[in-house]
C-alpha positions in Angstrom: 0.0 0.0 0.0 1.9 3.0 -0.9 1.8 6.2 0.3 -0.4 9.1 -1.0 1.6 11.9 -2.5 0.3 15.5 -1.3 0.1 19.0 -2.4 3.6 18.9 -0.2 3.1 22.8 -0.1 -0.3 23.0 0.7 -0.2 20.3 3.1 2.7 22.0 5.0 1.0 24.9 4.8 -1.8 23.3 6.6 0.0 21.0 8.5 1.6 25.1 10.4 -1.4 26.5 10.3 -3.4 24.0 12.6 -0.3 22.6 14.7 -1.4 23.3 18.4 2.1 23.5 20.2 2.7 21.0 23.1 4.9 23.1 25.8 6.1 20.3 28.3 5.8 16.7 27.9 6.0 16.0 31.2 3.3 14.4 33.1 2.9 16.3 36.2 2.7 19.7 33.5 -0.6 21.3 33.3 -0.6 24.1 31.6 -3.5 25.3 28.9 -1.2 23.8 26.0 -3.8 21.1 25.9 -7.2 22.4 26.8 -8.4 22.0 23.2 -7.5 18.3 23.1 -8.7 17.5 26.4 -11.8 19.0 25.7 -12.2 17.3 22.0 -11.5 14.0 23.9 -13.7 14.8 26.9 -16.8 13.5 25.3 -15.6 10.2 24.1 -17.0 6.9 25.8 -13.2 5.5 24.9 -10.0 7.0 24.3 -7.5 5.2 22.2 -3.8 6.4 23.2 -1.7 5.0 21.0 1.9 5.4 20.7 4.7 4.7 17.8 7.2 3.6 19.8 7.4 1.9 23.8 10.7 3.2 24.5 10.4 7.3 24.0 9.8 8.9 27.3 8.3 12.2 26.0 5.4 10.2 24.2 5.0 8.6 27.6 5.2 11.8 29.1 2.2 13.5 26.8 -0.1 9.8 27.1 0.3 10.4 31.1 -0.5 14.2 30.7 -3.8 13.3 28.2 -4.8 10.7 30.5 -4.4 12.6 34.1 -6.7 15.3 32.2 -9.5 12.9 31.4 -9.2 11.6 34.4 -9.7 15.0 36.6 -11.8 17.2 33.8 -13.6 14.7 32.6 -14.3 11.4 35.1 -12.8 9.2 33.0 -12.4 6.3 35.9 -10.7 3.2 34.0 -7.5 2.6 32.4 -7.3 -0.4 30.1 -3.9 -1.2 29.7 -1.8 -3.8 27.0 -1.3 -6.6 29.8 -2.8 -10.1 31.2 -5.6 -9.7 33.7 -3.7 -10.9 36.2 -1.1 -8.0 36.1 -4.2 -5.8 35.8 -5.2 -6.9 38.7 -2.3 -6.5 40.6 -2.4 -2.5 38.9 -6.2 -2.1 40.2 -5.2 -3.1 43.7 -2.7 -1.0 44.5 -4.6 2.0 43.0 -7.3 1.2 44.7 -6.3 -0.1 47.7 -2.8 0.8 48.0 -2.0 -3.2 48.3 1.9 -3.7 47.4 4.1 -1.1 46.2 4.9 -0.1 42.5 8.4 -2.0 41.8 6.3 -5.7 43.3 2.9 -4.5 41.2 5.2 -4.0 37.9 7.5 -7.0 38.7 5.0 -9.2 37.1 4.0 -7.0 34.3 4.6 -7.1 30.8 8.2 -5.7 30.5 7.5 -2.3 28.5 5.7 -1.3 31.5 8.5 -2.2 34.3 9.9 1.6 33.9 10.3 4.6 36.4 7.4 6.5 34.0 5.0 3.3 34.7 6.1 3.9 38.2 5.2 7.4 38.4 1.7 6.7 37.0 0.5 4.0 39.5 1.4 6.6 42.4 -0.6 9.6 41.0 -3.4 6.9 40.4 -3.3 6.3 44.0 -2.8 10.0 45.1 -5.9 10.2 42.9 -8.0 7.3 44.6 -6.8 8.1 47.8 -8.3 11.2 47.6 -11.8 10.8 46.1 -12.5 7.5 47.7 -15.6 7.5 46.5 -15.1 7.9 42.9 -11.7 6.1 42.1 -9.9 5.0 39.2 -9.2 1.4 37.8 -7.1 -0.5 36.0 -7.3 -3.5 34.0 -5.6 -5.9 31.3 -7.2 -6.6 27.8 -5.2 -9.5 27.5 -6.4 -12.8 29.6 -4.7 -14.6 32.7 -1.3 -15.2 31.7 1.8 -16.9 33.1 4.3 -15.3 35.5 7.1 -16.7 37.1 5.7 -17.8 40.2 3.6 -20.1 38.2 6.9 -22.0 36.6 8.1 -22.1 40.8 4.2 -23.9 41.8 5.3 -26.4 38.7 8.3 -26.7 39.9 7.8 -27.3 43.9 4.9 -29.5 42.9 7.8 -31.9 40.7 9.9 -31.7 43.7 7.8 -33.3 46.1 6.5 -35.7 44.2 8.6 -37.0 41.8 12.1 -35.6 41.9 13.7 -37.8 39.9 12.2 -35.9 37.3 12.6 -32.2 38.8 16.2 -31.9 36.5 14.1 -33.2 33.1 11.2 -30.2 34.0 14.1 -27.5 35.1 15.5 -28.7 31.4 12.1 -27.6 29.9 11.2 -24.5 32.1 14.5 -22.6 32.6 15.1 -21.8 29.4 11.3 -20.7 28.4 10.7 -18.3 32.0 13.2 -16.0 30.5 11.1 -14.9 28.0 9.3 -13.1 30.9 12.6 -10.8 31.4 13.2 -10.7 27.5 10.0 -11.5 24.7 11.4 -14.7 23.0 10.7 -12.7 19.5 13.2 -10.0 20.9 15.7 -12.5 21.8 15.5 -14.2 18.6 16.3 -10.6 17.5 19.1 -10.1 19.7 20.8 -13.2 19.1 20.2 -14.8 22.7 17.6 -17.3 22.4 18.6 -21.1 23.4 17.7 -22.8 20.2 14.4 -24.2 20.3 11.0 -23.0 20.6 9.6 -21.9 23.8 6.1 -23.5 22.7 8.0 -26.9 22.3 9.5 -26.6 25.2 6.0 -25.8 27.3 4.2 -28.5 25.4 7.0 -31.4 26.8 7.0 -29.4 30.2 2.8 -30.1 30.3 3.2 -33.8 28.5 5.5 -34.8 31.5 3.2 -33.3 34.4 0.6 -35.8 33.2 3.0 -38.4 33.8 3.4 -37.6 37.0 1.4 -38.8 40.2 -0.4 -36.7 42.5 -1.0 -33.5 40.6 -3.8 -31.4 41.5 -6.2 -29.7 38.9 -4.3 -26.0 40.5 -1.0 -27.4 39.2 -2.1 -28.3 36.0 -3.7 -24.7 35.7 -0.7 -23.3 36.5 0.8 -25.4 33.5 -1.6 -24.5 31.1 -1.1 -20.6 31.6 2.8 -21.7 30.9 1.8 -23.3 27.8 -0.9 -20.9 26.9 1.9 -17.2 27.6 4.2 -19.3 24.9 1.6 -20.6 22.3 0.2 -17.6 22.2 2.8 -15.4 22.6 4.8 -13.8 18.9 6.9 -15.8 18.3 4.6 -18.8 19.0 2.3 -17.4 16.3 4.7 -16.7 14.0 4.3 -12.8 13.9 1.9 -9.6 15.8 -0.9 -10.4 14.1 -3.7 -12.3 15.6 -7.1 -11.6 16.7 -7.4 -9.0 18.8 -11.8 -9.4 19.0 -11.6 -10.8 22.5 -9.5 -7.6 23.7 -11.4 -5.4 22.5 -14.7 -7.2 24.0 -12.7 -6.8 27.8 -12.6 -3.5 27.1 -16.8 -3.2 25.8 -17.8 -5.5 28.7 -16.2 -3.3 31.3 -17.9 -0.1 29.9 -21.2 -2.1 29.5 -20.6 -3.2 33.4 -19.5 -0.1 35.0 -20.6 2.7 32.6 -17.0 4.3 33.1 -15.4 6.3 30.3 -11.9 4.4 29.9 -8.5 5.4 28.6 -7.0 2.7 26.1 -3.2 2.6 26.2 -1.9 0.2 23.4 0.5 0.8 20.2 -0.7 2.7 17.4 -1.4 -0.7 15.5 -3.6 -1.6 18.4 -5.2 1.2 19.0 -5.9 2.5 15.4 -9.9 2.6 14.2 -9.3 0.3 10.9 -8.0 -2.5 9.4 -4.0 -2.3 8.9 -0.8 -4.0 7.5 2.2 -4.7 9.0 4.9 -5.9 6.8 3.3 -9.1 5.1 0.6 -9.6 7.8 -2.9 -7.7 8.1 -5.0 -7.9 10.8 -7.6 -5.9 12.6 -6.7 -4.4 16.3 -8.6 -3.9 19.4 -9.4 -0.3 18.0 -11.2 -1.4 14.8 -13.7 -3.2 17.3 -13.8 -0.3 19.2 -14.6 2.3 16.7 -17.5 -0.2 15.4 -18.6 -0.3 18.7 -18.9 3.4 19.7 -18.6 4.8 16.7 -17.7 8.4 17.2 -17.8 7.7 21.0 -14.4 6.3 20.4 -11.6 8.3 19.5 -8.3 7.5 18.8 -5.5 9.8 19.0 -1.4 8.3 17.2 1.6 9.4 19.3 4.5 9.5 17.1 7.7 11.0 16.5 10.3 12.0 14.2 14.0 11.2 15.1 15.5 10.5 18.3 17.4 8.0 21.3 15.0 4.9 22.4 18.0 3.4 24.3 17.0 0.2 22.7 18.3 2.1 19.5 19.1 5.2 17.9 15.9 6.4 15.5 17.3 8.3 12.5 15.0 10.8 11.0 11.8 9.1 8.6 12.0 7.8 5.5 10.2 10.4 2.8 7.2 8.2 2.0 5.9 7.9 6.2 3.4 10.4 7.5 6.2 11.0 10.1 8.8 12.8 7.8 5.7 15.5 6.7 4.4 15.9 10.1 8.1 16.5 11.2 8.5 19.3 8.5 6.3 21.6 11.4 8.8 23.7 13.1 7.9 22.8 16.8 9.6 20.3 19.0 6.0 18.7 19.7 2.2 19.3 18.9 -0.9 18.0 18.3 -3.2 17.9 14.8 -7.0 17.5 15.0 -7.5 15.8 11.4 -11.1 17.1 11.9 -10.3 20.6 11.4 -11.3 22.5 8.0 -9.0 22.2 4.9 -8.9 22.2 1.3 -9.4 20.0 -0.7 -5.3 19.2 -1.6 -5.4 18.1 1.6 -8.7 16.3 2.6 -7.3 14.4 0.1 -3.8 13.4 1.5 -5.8 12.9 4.9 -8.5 10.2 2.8 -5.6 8.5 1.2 -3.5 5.6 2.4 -1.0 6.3 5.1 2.5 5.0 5.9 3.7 5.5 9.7 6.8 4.6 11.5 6.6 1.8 14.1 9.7 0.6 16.6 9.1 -2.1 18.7 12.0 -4.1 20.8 13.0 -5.8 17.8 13.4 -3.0 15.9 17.2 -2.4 13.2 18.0 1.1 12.7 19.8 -0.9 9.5 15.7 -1.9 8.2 14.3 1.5 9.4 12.3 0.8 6.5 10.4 -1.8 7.4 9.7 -0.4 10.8 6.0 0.8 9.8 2.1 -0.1 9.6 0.4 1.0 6.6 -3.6 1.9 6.9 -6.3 2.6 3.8 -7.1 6.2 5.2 -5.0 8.6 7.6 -7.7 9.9 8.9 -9.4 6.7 9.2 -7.2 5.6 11.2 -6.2 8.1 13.6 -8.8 11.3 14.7 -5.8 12.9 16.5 -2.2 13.1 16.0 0.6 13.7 18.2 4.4 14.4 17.1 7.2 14.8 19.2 10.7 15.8 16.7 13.0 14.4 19.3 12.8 11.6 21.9 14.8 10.3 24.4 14.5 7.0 26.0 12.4 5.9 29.0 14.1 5.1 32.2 14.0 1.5 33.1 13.5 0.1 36.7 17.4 -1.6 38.4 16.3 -4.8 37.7 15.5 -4.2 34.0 
């Protein structure tokens, strides 16, 4: 899908004219820089915050500021959040409750969220909870119960006291796979670190010997089956990010439906975008799409991108010509935001109607195939309602253990 070519100097000129500046990307900012966004967003059941990249802290930094917003102007009282609804749980307790601390709620947590930014944003939650008891925020995963590492140690312990002759042959099977809850196996694939063989193989002979064994309760074997579950269902056990992302999307319309609460989305653009897209080979339709069919204009989805910059993982160099980054980057501010609602001239509406090219970097991203770091959708704005772009990023700040 290529790229629609634009009026460049009409779009650019547009592109200026209707570029509301962003002042401060930090969170705990609030200044009026973003009263006309807030306010556009206000009225949505669903927000959709979706960002280009995991690993830039001043797109974290303006997805914390939007959401705080909502969430004091406009009672927006959920956060749905890219994770299992285990480690949503965990999230909605100590917001709620104040059970735990940050570092132990996150420890668990799917690793792009383990940073001193996730950190921050638990403890205004709670500041926020803590003082409207009455009318508090929650959190919770789209994503189903999933493995964690204490489930490998129940596995574990179990063999031990019942067969430990075999405890060596289930270690042989389980060491190697429980890393990928440090390090996605897809990433260490990447990286060049993975053992060899995959991590679905592995669980499968993990769960064939436990039925071998004697004694084992129906709670080991569901501790088993979230093991082999996390790996057959995880990237690299399918073979690539797409998959069906209907059931996500329904956690997120069932919780609406049950509570009535507006809720804040935080996914990746690909995620959170209102159509269809394609990513490299691969097309598939993201928890947005279901969204936006479900709302309709009460959900909105707003793209947090950027145009060059340090993501620690990697350093970004500035966007190929034919991405939607490299245009929106030709505005002279170091960050704003673009209603694509707004008036404009025809040149234009059409470039906005036409098929879109934007830059994506996740943790397996090659500055040496920047090109193939992208989505592609049938309609900019289609896609996206809002857009957000930050010229330079730096990197996110991981927790010690990290």
């Amino acid at each position: 899908m290529a790229t629609a070519a634009p009026e460049t100097a009409t779009v650019r000129q547009w592109l200026s004219a209707n570029a509301r500046p962003v002042i401060d990307t930090d969170p705990g900012y609030t200044g009026p820089d973003l009263d006309a966004l807030i306010d556009r967003l206000g009225s949505a059941t669903v927000v959709g915050l979706g960002e280009s990249t995991r690993f830039s802290r001043q797109i974290y930094g303006v997805q914390e500021r939007v959401f705080r917003a909502l969430v004091e102007r406009h009672g927006f009282r959920e956060l749905a959040i890219q994770d299992s609804a285990r480690s949503g749980e965990r999230w909605d307790r100590y917001v709620r409750a104040g059970e735990g601390d940050p570092a132990s709620v996150l420890a668990g947590s799917w690793r792009p969220w383990r940073t001193a930014e996730t950190v921050a944003a638990l403890e205004w939650i709670r500041a926020f909870n803590e003082a409207h008891p009455d009318d508090q925020v929650g959190v919770f995963g789209v994503q189903p119960p999933s493995a964690e590492p204490a489930d490998y140690d129940i596995v574990l312990d179990h063999v031990r006291r019942v067969a430990p002759d075999r405890l060596a042959a289930m270690d042989a099977h389980l060491a190697p796979i429980r890393t990928a809850h440090q390090v996605d196996e897809h990433v260490q694939r990447h990286q060049g670190i993975h053992p060899g063989r995959p991590f679905a193989e592995h669980a499968r002979d993990a769960s064939a010997l436990l039925e071998t064994l004697p004694g084992t309760t129906e709670d080991v074997e569901r501790h088993m089956r979230l093991i082999l579950d996390f790996h057959k269902n995880s990237v690299a056990g399918q073979g690539g990010f797409a998959r069906d992302e209907r059931p996500a999307a329904q956690r997120v319309i069932d919780r609406q439906r049950a509570t009535g609460s507006k809720i804040v989305y935080w996914d990746g653009i690909a995620h959170t975008t209102n159509l269809r897209l394609g990513m490299g080979t691969a097309e598939f339709r993201g928890v947005g799409a279901y969204l936006h069919d479900e709302f309709g204009p009460g959900y909105v989805s707003v793209a947090l991108g950027f145009h060059h910059g340090d993501l620690g993982v990697a350093k970004a160099p500035a966007p190929l010509p034919d991405l939607v980054d490299a245009i929106l980057g030709s505005v002279d501010l170091p960050a704003y935001y673009l209603d694509l609602s707004e008036p404009a001239p025809d040149a234009v509406r059409e470039w906005l109607a036409g098929p879109a090219k934007a830059r994506v970097i996740s943790g397996v991203y090659d500055p040496a195939k920047d090109a193939e770091a992208n989505i592609t959708v049938a309609s900019l704005a289609g896609a996206f309602d809002v857009l957000v772009h930050i010229r330079e990023t730096s990197p996110v700040h991981w927790l010690a253990d990290q």
